[in-house]
C-alpha positions in Angstrom: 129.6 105.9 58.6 126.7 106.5 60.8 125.4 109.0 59.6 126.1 107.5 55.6 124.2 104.4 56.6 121.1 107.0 58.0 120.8 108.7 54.7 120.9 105.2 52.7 117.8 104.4 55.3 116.5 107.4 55.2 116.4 107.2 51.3 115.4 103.5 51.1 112.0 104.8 52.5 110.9 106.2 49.4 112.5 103.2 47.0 109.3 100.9 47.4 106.6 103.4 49.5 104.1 100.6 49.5 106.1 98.1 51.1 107.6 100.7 53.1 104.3 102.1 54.3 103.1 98.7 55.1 106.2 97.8 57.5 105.4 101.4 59.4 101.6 101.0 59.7 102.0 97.4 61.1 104.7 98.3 63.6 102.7 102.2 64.3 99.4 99.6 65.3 101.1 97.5 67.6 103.3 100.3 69.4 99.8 101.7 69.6 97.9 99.7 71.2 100.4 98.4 74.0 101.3 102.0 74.9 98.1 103.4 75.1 97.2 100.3 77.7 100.8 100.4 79.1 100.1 104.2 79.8 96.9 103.9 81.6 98.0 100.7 83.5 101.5 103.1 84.3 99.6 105.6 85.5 97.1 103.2 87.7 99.5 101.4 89.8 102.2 103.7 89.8 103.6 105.3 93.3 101.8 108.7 94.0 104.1 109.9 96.7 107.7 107.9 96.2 109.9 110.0 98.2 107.9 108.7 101.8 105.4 106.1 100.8 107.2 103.5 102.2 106.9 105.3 105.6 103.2 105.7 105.3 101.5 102.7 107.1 97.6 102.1 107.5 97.3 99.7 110.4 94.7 97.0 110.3 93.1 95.4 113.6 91.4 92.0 114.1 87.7 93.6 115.4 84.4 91.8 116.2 83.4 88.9 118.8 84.6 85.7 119.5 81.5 83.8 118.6 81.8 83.2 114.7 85.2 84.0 114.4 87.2 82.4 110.9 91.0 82.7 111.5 91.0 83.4 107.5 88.7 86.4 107.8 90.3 89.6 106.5 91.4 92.4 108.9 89.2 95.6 109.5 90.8 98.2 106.6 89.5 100.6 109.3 89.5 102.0 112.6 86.8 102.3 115.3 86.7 105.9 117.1 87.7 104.7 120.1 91.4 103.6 117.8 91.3 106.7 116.1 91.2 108.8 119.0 94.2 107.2 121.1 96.5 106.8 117.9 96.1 110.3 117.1 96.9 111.1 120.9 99.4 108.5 121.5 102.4 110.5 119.8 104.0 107.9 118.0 105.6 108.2 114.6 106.0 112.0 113.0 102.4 112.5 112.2 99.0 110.2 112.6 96.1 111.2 110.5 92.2 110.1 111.0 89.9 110.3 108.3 86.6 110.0 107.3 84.4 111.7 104.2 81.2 113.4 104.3 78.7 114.7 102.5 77.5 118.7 103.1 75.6 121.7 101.3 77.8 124.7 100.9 76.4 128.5 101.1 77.5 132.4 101.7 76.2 134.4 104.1 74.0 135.7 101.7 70.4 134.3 102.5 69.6 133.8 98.3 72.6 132.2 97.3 71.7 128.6 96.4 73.3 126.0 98.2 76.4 123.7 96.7 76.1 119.9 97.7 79.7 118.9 97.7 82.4 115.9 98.7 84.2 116.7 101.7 86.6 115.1 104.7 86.9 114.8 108.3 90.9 114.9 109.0 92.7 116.0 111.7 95.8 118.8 111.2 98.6 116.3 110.2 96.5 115.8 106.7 97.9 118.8 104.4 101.5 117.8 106.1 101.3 114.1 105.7 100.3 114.0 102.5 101.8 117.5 100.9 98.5 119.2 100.0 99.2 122.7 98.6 97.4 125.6 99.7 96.4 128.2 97.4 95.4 130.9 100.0 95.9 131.0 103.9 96.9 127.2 105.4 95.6 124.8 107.8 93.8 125.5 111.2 95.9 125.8 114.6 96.2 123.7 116.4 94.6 125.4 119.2 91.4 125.3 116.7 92.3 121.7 116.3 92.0 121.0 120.0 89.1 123.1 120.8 87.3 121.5 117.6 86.5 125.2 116.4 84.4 125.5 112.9 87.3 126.1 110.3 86.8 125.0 107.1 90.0 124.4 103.9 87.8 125.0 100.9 88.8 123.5 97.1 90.0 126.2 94.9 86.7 125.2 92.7 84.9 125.1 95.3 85.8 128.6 97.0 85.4 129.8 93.0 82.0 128.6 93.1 81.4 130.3 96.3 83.1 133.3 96.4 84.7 133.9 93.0 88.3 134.2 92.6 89.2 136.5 95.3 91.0 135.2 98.1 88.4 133.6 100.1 90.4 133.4 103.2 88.7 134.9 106.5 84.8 134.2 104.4 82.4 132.3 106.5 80.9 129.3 104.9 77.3 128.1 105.9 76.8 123.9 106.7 73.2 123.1 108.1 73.1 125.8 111.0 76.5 126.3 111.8 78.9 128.9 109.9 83.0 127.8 109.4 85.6 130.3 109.1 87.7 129.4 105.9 91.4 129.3 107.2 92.8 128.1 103.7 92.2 127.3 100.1 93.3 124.3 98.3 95.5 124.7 95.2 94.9 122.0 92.3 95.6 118.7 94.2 94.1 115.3 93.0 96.7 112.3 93.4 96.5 109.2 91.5 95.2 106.9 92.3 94.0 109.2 95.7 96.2 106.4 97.7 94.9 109.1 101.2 91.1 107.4 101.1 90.6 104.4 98.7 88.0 103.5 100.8 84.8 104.9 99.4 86.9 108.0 98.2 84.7 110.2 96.5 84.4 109.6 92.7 87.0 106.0 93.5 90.7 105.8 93.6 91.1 107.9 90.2 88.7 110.4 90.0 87.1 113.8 92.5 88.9 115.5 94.5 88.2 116.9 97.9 85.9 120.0 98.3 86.1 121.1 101.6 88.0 119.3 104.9 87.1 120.4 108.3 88.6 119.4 111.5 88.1 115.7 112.4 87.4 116.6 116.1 85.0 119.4 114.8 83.2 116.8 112.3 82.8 114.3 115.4 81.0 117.4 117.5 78.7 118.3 115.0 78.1 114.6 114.7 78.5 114.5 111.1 78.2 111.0 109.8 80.6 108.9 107.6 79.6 108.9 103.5 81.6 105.7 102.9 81.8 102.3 104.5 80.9 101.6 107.9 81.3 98.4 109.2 79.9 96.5 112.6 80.5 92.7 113.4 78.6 91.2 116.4 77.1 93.2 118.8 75.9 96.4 117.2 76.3 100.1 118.5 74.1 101.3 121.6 71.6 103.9 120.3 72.5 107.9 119.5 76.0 109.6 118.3 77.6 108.6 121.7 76.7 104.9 121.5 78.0 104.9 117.7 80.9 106.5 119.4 82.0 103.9 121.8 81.0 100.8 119.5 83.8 98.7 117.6 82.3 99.9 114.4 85.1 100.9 111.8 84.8 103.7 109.7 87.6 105.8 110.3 91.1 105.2 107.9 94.1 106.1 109.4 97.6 106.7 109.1 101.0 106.8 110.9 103.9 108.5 108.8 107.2 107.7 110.8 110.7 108.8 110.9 112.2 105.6 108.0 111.0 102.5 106.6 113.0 101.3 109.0 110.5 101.9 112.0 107.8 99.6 110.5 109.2 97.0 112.9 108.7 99.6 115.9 104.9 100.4 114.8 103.8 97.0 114.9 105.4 96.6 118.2 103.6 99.4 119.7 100.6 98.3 118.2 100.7 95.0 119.2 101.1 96.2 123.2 98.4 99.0 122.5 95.9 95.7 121.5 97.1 93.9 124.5 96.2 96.9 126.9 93.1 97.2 125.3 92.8 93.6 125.8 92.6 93.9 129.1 89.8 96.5 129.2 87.4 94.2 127.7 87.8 94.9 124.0 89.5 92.4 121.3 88.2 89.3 122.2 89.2 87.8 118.6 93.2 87.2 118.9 95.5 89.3 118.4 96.1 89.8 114.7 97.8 92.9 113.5 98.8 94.2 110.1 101.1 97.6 108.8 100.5 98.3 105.0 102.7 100.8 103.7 101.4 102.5 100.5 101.9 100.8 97.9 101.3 97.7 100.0 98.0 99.6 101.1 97.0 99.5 97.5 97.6 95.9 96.2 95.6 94.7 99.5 92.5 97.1 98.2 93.0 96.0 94.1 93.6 99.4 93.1 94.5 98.1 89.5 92.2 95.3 88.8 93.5 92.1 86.7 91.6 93.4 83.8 93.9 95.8 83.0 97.0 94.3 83.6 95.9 91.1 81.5 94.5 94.1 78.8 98.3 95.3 79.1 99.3 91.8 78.2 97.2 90.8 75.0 98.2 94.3 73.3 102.2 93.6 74.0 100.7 89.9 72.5 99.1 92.4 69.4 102.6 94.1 69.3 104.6 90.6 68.9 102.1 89.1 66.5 102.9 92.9 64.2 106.5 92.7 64.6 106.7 88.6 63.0 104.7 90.4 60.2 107.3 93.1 60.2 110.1 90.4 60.1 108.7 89.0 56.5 108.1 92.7 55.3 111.7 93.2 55.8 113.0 90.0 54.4 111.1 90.5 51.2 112.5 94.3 50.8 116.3 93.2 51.6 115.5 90.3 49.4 114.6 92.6 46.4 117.9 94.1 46.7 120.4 91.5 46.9 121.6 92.6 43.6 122.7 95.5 45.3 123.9 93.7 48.3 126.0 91.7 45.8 127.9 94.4 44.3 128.6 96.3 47.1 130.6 92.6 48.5 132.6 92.8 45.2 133.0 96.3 45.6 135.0 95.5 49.4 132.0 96.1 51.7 132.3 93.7 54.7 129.6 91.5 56.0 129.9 93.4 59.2 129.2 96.8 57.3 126.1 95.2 55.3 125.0 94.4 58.9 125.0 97.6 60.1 123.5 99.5 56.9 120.9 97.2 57.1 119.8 97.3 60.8 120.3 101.5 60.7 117.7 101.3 58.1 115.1 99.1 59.9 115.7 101.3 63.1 115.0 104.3 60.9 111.3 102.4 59.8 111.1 102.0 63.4 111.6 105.8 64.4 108.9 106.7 61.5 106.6 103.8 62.9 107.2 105.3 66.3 106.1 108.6 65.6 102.9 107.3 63.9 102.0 105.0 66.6 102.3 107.8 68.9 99.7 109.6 67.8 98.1 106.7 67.0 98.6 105.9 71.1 97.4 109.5 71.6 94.1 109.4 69.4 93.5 105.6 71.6 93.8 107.3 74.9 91.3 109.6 73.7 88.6 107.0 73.1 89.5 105.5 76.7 89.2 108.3 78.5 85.6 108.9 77.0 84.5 105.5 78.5 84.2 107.1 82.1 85.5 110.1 84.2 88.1 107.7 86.1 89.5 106.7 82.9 89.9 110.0 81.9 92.0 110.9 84.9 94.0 108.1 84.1 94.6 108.5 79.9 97.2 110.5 79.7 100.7 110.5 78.4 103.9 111.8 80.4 107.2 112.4 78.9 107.9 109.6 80.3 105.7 107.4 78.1 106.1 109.5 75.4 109.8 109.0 75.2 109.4 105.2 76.0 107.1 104.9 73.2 109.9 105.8 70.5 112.6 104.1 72.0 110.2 100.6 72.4 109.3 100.7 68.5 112.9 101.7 67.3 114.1 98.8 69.9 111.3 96.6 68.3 112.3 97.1 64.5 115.7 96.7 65.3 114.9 93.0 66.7 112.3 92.8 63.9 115.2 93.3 61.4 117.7 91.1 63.1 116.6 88.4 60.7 116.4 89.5 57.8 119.6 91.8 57.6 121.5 88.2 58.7 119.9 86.7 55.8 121.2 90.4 53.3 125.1 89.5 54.9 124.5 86.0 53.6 124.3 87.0 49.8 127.4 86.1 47.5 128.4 88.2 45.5 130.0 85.7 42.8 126.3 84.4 42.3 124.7 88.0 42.3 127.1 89.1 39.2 127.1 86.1 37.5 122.9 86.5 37.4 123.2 90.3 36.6 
């Protein structure tokens, strides 16, 4: 019977095409807008490494004086150099990562090839591990090039294009001010969203550049290489040159612990919290002792990743979508309405009320399924015009299967509540009073 009651829908499109077309453009508007703002709020706060972001952890410390201090003030969202460098030696978890982004101009060998100003990082060797870069070409750096803070260099695949074509530009030396870097590896095409690795001052924001080169974090702080992004000093500023800047309590390094489970969040901030006492007692930390472990998704609420523009956006089109389906609810009862004659004879004929149901509701879920595959590419055509607002928002307009398929199952789920109503009202009809008016 199925399939019988899918024809009769199928057919009862084309017995009134204006009404018809009405119910599917009103339904195709609302599905999409709410999916095209669904999709790009989706892709915005969804989990960009689920299988081990809830045992990624940022830690956060309570830096600056005594003098001035507000209990309520925020924690540092990063790490001084003096943190960096004992959490990356201290051997705790399965990998710690210090970071920090630059700025550098790129050139060959070749004395007249122009120079390429592009985005880089300072990490140290549990980076590509951590957080599952792929390489392209070669790899990372040893780690005896690690310790020894030699100048390697892991170039973009555009970038080592843009360089050096697209041979392998593994074993190619790459100029940056006077010093040349060995290129030990080559990026394949890597941009996570949002990039969860550096939301602080990442280059292009959470949803849009990606990485051009990465050098040795050791090798970045002997070349003195300044931080491009936020750099932060309360109370007593640094002492004067690279050293002083060095040994201050300025945070501008993010880092990151990756441990064994989720389970061992417990044993982090223990560690920490002795690490801060021991510290303590050298003279640093006068604030108290306030600590804080963010895993990643944790890590990206605190920073506002997605904004309550878009999830209020998100909200008023699902409001569109509601306000479209009450209109599809009178569309409907005016077409069953039309055809209670019908309705009538088929009662007298032995239909049941429960198989005038189920005709009925087939055949708004069938103007559903045509209204979802209009408001798809209605939803496509939408993301289009958002992703020509900016180049974040074009990172971030795009459909996955995932969508796509949600999309048709939301406005066939939709019509079929749409048409609860008014197939009710078609199983009211009695058929006495129908043939006696025929």
């Amino acid at each position: 019977m199925f399939r019988y009651y899918l024809s009769l829908g199928l057919r009862s499109l084309r017995r009134n095409p204006i009404l018809t077309g009405l119910m599917v453009l009103t339904l195709s508007v609302g599905i999409a807008a709410s999916m095209s703002t669904l999709t790009v709020l989706h892709v915005m706060s969804g989990d960009p490494i689920p299988h081990k972001s809830d045992r990624l952890f940022v830690p956060q410390f309570n830096y600056g004086e005594l003098r001035g201090y507000d209990p309520n003030e925020d924690l540092d969202q990063q790490v001084a150099y003096t943190e960096a460098r004992n959490l990356l030696d201290s051997g705790f978890g399965v990998r710690r990562v210090a970071v920090y982004g630059m700025n550098g101009a790129l050139r060959t060998q070749d004395p007249d090839f122009q120079a390429i100003v592009g985005n880089g990082l300072a990490a140290s060797r549990d980076f590509f591990a951590m957080f599952e870069v792929p390489f392209l070409h070669g790899g990372v750096w040893s780690e005896a090039d690690e310790q020894n803070a030699a100048d390697v260099v892991v170039l973009s695949r555009k970038m080592a294009e843009r360089l050096f074509g697209k041979t392998d530009a593994v074993g190619e030396r790459v100029r940056m001010g006077e010093n040349f870097y060995k290129v030990v590896g080559v990026l394949d095409d890597w941009q996570p969203l949002p990039k969860y690795y550096r939301l602080i001052n990442g280059n292009g924001g959470a949803f849009y550049g990606e990485e051009e080169y990465i050098e040795p974090f050791a090798t970045a702080v002997r070349h003195e290489e300044g931080n491009s992004g936020s750099n932060n000093c309360t109370g007593k500023g640094p002492d004067p040159g690279w050293q002083g800047w060095l040994d201050s309590d300025c945070t501008w390094i993010q880092f990151w612990f990756e441990t064994e489970s989720a389970s061992d969040r417990q044993a982090l901030t223990e560690y920490l919290g002795a690490y801060i006492d021991e510290q303590k007692q050298l003279g640093r930390f006068e604030r108290p002792s306030r600590i804080a472990v963010s895993n990643v998704m944790e890590w990206m609420q605190l920073l506002n990743v997605v904004g309550d523009d878009s999830r209020i956006s998100t909200w008023l089109a699902f409001g569109f979508l509601l306000v479209c389906l009450v209109n599809t609810v009178g569309l409907l009862l005016a077409k069953f309405t039309a055809r209670a004659g019908e309705i009538g004879v088929r009662r007298a004929l032995g239909a049941s009320r429960g198989e005038i149901f189920a005709q009925y509701l087939i055949e708004a879920a069938v103007i559903g399924l045509v209204g979802g595959v209009v408001g798809l590419l209605l939803a496509f055509g939408g993301l289009a015009l958002i992703a020509k607002q900016s180049n974040a928002m074009s990172m971030v307009a795009s459909m996955d299967w995932e969508m796509l398929l949600l999309t048709i199952v939301l406005a066939v789920v939709a019509s079929i509540l749409a048409g609860l109503l008014p197939t009710w009202r078609a199983c009211q009809v009695l058929p006495a009073m129908q043939l006696k008016s025929q």
